[in-house]
VOFI-450594 format. One record per residue: chain; residue number from 0; x, y, z of N, C-alpha, C, CB in turn; residue in three letters. Coordinates in nm, 2 decimals, always signed. Each point is the difference from the previous one (the first is absolute). Glycine has a CB too. Example, Ala and Ser with C-alpha at 12.3 -4.5 7.8 and 13.67 -1.06 7.14 Angstrom:
2
<unit=A&pos=0&n.x=+1.32&n.y=-0.57&n.z=+0.78&ca.x=-0.09&ca.y=+0.12&ca.z=+0.00&c.x=+0.09&c.y=+0.12&c.z=+0.00&cb.x=-0.19&cb.y=-0.12&cb.z=+0.12&code=Ala>
<unit=A&pos=1&n.x=+0.15&n.y=+0.23&n.z=-0.19&ca.x=+0.09&ca.y=+0.11&ca.z=+0.00&c.x=-0.08&c.y=+0.11&c.z=+0.08&cb.x=+0.12&cb.y=-0.06&cb.z=-0.22&code=Ser>
***
This chain:
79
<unit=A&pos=0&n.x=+0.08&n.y=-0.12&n.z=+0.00&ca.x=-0.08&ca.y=+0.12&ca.z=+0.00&c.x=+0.09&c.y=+0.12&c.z=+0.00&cb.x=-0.19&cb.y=-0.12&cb.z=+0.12&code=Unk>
<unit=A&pos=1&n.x=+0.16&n.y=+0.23&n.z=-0.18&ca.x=+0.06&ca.y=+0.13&ca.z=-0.03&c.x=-0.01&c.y=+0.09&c.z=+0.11&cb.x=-0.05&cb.y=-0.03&cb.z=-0.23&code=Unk>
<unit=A&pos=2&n.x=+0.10&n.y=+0.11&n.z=+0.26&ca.x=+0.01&ca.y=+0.11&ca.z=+0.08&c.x=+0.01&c.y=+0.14&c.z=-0.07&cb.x=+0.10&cb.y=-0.18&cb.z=+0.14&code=Unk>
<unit=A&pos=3&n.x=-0.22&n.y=+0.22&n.z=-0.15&ca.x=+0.03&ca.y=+0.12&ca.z=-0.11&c.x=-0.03&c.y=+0.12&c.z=+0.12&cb.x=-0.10&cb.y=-0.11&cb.z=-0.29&code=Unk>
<unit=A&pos=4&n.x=+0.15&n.y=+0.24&n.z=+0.26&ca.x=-0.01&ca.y=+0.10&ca.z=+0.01&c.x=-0.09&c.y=+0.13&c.z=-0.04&cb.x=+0.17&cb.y=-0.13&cb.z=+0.01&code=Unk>
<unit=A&pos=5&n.x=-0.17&n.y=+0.24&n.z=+0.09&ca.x=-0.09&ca.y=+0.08&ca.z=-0.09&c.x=+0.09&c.y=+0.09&c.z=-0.12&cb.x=-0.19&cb.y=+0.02&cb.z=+0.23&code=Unk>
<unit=A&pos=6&n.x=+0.30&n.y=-0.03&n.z=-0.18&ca.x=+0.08&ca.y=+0.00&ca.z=-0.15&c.x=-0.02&c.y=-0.09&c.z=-0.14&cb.x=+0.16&cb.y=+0.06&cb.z=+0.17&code=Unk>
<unit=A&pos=7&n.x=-0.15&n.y=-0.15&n.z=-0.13&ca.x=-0.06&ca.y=-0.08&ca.z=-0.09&c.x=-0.09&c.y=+0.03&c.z=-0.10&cb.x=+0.05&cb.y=-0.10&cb.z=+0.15&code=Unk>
<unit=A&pos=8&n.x=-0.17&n.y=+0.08&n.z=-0.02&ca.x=-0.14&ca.y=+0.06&ca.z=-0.11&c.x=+0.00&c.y=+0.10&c.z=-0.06&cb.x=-0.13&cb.y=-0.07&cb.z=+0.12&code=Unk>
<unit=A&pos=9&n.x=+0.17&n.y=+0.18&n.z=-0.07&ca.x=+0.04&ca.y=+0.10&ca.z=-0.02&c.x=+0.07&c.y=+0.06&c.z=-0.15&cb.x=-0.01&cb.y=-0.07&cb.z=+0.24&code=Unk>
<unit=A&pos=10&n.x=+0.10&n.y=-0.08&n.z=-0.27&ca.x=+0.10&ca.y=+0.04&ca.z=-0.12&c.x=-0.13&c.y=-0.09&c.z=-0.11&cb.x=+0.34&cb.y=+0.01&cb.z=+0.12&code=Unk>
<unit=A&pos=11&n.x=-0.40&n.y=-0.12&n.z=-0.04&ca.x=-0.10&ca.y=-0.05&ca.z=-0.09&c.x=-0.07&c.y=+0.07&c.z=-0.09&cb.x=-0.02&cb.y=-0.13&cb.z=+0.16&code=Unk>
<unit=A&pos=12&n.x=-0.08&n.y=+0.23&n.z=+0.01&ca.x=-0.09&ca.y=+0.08&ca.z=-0.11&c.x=+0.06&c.y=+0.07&c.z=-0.16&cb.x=-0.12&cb.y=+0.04&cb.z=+0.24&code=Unk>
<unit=A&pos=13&n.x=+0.22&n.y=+0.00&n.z=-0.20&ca.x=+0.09&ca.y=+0.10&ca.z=-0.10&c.x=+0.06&c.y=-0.05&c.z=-0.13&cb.x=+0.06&cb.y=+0.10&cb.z=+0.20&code=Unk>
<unit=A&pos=14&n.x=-0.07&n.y=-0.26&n.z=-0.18&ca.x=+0.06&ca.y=-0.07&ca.z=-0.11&c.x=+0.13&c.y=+0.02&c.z=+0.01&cb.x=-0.17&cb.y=+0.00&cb.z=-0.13&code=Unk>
<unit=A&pos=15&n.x=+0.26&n.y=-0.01&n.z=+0.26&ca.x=+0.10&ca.y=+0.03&ca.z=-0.02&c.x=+0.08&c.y=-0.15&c.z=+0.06&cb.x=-0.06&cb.y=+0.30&cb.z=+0.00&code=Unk>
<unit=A&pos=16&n.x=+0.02&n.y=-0.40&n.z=+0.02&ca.x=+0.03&ca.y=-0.11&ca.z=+0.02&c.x=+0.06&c.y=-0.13&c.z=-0.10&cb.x=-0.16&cb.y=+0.10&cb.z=+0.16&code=Unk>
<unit=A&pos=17&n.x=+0.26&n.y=-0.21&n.z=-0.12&ca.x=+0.00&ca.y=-0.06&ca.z=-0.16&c.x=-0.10&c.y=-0.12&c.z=+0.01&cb.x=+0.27&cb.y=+0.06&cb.z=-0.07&code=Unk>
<unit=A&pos=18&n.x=-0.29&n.y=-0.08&n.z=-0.07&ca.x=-0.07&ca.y=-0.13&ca.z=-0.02&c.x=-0.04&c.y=-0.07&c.z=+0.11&cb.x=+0.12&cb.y=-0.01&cb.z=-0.18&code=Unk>
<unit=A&pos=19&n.x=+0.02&n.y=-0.07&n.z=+0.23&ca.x=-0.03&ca.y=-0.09&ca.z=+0.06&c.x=-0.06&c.y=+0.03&c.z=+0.19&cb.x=+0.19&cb.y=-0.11&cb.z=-0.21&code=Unk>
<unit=A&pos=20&n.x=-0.15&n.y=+0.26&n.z=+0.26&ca.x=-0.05&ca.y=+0.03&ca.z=+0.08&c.x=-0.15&c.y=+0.01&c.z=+0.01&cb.x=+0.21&cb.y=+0.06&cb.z=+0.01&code=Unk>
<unit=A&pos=21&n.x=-0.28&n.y=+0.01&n.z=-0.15&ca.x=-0.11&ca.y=+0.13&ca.z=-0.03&c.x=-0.10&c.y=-0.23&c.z=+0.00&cb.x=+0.13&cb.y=+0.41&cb.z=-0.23&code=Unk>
<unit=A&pos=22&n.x=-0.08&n.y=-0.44&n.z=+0.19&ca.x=-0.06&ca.y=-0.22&ca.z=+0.03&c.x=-0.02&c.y=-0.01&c.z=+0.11&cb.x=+0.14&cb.y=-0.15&cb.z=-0.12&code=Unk>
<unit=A&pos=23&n.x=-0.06&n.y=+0.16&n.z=+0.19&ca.x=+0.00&ca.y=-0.04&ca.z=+0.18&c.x=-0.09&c.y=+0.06&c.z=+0.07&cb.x=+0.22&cb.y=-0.01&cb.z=+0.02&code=Unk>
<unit=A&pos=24&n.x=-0.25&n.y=+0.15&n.z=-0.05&ca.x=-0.03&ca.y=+0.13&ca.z=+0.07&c.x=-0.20&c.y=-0.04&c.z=-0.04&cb.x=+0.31&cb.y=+0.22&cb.z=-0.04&code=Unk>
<unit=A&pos=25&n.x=-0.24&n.y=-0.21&n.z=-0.10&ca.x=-0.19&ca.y=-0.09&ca.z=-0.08&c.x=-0.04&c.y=-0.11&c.z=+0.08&cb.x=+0.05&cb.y=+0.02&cb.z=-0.26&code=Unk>
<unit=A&pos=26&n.x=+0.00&n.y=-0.15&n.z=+0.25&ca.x=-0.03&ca.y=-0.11&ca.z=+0.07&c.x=-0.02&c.y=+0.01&c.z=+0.13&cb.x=+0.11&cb.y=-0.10&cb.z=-0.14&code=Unk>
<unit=A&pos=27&n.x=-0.05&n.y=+0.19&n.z=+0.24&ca.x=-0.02&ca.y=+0.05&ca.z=+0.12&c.x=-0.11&c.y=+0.04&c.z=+0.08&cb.x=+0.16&cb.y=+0.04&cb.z=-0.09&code=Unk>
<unit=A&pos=28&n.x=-0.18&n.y=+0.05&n.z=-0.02&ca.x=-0.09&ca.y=+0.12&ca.z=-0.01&c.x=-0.16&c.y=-0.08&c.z=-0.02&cb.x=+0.20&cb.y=+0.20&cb.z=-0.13&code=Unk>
<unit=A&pos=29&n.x=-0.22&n.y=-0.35&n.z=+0.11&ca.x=-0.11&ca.y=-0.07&ca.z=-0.06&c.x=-0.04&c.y=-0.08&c.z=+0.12&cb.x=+0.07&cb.y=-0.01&cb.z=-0.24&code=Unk>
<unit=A&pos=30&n.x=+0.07&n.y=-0.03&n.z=+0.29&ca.x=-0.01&ca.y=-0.12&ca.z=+0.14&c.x=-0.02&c.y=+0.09&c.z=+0.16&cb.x=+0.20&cb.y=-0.19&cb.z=-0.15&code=Unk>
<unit=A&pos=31&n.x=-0.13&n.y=+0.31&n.z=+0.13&ca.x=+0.07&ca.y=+0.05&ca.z=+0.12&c.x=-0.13&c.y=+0.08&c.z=+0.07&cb.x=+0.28&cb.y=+0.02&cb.z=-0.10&code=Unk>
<unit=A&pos=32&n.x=-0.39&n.y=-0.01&n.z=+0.15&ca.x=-0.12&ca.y=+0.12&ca.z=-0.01&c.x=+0.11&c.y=+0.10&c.z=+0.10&cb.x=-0.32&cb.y=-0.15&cb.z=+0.00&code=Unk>
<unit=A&pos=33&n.x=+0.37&n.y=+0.15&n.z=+0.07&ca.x=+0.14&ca.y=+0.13&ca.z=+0.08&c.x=+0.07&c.y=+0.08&c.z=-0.05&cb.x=+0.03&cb.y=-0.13&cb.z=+0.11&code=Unk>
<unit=A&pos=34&n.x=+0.00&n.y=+0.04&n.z=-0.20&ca.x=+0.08&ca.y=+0.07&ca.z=-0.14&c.x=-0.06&c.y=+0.05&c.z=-0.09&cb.x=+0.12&cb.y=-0.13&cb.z=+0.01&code=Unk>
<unit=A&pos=35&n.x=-0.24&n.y=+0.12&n.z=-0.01&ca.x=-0.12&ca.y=+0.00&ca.z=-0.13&c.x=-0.06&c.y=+0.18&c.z=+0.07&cb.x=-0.12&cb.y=-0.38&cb.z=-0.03&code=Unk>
<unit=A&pos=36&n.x=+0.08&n.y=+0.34&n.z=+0.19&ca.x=-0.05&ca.y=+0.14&ca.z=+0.03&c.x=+0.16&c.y=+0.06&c.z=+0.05&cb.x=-0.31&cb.y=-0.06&cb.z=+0.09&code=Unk>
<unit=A&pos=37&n.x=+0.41&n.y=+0.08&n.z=-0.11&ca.x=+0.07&ca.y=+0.11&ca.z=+0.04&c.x=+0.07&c.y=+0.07&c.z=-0.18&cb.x=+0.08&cb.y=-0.13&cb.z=+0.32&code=Unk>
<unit=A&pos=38&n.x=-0.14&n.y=+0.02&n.z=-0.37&ca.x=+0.04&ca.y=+0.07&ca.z=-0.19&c.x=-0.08&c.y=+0.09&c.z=+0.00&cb.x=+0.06&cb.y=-0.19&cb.z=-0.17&code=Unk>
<unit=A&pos=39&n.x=-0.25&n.y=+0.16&n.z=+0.18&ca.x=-0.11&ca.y=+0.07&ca.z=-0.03&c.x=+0.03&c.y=+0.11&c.z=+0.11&cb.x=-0.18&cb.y=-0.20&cb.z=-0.10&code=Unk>
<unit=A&pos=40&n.x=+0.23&n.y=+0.25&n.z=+0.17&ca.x=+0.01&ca.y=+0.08&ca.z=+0.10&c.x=+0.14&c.y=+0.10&c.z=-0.10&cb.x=-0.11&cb.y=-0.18&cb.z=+0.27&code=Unk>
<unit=A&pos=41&n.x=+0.23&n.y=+0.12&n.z=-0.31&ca.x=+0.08&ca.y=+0.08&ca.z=-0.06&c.x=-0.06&c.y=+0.03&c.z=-0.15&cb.x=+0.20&cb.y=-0.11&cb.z=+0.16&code=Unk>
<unit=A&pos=42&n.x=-0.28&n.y=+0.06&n.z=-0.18&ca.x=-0.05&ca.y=+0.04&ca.z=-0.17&c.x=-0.08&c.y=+0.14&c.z=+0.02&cb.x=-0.06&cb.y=-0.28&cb.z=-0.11&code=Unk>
<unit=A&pos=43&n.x=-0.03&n.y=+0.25&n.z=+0.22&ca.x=-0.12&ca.y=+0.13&ca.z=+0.01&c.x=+0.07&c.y=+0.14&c.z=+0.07&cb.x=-0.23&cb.y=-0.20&cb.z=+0.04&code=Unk>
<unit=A&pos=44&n.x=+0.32&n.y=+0.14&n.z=+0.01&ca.x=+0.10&ca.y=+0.10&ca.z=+0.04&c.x=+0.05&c.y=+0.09&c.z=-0.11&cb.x=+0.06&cb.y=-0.15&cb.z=+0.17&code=Unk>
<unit=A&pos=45&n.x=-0.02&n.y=+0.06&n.z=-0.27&ca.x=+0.10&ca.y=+0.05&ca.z=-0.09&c.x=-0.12&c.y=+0.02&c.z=-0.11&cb.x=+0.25&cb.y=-0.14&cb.z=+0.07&code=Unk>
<unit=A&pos=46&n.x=-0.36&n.y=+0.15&n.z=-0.08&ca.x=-0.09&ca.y=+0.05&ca.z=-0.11&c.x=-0.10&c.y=+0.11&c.z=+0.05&cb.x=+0.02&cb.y=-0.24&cb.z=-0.11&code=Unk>
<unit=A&pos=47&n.x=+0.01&n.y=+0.26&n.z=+0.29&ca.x=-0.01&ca.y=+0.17&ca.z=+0.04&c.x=+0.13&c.y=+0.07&c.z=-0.03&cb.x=-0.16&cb.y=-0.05&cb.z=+0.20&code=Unk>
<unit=A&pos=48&n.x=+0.25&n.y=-0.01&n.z=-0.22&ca.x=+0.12&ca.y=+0.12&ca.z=-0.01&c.x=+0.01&c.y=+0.05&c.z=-0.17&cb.x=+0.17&cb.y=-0.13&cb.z=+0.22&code=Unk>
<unit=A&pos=49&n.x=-0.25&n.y=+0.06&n.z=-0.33&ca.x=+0.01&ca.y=+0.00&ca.z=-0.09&c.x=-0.08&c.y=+0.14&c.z=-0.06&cb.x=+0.05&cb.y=-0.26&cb.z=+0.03&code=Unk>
<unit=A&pos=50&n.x=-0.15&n.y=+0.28&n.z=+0.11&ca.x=-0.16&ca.y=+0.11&ca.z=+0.00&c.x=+0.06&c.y=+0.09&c.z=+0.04&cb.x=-0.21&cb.y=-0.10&cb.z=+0.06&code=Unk>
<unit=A&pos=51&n.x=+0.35&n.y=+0.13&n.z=+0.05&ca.x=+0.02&ca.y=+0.13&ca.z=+0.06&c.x=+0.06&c.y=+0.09&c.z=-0.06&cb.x=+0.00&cb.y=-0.08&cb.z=+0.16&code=Unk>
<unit=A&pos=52&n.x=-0.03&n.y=+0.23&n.z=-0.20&ca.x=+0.06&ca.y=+0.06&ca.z=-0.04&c.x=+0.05&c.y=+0.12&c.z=+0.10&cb.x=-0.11&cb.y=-0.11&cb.z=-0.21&code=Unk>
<unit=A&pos=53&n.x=+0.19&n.y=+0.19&n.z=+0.18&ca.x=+0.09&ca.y=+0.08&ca.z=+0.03&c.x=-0.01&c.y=+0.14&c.z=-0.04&cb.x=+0.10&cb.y=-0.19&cb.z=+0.01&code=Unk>
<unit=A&pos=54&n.x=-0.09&n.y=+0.28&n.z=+0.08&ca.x=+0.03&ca.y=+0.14&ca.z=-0.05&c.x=+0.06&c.y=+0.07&c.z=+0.14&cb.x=-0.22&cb.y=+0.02&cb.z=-0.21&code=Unk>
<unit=A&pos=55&n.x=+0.25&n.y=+0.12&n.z=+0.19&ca.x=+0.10&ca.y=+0.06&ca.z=+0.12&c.x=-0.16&c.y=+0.07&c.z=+0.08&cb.x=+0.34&cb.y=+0.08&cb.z=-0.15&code=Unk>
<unit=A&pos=56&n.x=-0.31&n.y=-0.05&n.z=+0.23&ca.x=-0.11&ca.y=+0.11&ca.z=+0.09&c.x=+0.05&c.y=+0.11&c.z=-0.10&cb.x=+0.00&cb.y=-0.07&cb.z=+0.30&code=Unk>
<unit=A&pos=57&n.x=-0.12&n.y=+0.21&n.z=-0.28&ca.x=+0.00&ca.y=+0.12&ca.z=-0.06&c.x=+0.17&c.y=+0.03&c.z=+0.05&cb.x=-0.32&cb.y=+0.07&cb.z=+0.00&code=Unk>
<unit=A&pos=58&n.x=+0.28&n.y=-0.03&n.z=+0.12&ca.x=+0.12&ca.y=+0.06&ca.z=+0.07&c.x=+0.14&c.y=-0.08&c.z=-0.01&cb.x=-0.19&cb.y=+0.10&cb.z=+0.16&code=Unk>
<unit=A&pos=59&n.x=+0.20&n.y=-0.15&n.z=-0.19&ca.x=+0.12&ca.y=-0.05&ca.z=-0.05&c.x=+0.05&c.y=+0.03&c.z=-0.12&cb.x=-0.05&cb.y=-0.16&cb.z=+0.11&code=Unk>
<unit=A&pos=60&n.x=-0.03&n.y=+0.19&n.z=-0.23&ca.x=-0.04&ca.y=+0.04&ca.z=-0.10&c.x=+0.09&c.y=+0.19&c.z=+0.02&cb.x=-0.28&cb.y=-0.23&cb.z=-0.02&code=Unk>
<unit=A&pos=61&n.x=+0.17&n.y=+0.27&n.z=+0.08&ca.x=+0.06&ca.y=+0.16&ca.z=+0.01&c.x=+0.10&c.y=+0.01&c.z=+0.08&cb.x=-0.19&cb.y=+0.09&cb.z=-0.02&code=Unk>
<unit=A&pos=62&n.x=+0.27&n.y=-0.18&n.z=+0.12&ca.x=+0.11&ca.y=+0.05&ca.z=+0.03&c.x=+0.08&c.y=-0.04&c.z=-0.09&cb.x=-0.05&cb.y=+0.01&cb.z=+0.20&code=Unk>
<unit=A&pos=63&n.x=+0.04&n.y=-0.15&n.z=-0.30&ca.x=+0.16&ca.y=+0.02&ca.z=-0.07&c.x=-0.02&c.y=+0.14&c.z=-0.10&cb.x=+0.06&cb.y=-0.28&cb.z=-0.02&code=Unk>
<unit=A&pos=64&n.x=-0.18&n.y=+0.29&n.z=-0.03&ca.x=+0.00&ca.y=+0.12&ca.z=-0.07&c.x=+0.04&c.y=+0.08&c.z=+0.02&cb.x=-0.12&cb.y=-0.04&cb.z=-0.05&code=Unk>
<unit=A&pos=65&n.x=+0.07&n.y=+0.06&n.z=+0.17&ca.x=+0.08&ca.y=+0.18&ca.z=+0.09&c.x=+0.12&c.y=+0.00&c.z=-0.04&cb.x=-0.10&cb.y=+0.02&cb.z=+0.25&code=Unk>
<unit=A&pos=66&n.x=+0.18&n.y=-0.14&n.z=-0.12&ca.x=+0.12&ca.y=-0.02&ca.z=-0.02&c.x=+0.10&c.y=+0.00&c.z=-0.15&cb.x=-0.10&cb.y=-0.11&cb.z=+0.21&code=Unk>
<unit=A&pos=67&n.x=+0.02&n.y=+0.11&n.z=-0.33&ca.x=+0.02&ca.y=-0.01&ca.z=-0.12&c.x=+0.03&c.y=+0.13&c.z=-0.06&cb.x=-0.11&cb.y=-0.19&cb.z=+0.01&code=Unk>
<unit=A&pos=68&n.x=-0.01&n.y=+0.28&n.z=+0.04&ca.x=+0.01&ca.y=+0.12&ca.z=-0.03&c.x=+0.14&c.y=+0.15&c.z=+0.07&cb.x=-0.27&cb.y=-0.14&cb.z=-0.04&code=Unk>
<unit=A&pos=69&n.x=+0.23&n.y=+0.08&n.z=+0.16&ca.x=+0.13&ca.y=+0.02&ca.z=+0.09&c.x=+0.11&c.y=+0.00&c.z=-0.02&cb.x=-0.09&cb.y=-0.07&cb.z=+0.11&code=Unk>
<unit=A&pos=70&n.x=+0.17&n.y=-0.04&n.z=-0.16&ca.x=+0.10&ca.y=-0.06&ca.z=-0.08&c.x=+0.01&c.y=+0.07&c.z=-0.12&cb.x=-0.05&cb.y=-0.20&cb.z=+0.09&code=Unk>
<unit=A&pos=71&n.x=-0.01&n.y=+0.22&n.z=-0.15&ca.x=+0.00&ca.y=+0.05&ca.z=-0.18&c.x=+0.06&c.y=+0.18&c.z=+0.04&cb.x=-0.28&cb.y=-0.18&cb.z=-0.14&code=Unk>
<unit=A&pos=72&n.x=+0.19&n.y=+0.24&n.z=+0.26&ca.x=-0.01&ca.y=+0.09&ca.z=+0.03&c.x=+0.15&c.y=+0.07&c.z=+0.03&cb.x=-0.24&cb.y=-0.09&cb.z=+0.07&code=Unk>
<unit=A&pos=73&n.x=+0.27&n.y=+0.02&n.z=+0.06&ca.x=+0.12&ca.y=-0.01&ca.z=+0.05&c.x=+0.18&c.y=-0.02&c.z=-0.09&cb.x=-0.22&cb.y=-0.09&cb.z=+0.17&code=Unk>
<unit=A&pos=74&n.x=+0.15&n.y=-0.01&n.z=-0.28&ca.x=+0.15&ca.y=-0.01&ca.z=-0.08&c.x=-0.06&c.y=+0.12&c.z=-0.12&cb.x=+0.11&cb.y=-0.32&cb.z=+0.05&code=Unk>
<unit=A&pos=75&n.x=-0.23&n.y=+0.37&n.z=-0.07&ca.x=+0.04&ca.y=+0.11&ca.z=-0.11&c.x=+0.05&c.y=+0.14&c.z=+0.09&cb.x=-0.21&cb.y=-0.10&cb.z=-0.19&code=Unk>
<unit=A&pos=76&n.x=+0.23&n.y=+0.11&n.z=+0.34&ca.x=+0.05&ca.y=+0.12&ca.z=+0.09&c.x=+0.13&c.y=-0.01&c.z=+0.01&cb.x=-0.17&cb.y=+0.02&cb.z=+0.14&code=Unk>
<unit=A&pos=77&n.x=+0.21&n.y=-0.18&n.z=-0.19&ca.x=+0.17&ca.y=+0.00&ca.z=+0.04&c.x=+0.02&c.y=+0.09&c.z=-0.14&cb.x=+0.09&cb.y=-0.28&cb.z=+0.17&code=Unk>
<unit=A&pos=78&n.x=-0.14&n.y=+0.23&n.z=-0.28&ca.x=+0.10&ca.y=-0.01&ca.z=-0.13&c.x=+0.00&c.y=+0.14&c.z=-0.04&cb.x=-0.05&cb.y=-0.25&cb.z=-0.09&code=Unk>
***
């Protein structure tokens, strides 16, 4: 019997496994129900991370700006 990892599954989901592991991990995955619910737990995980998206807060936003403008400001006083 195998001893797999949540690395493992992990590289599974991703297809990043070879042949003969991505077999084992399959055959596993049919017999093992432990193994079976800690994959379905790393899949639904990994198909909310697929939904999240990303952006900065406003204010993060206007301080690099400032700071951008500042900058521009400052080296057209040296020159």
């Amino acid at each position: 019997m195998h001893s797999f990892t949540q690395e493992d599954l992990i590289q599974y989901l991703y297809n990043e496994t070879s042949q003969e592991k991505s077999a084992a991990l399959k055959a596993a995955l049919e017999t093992d129900w432990i193994l079976r619910e800690e994959f379905e737990v790393i899949s639904a995980a990994m198909s909310g991370l697929e939904k999240l998206t990303f952006s900065p807060r406003n204010v993060a936003v206007e301080y690099i700006l400032n700071y951008a403008e500042w900058s521009v400001t400052e080296l057209s006083t040296e020159v």
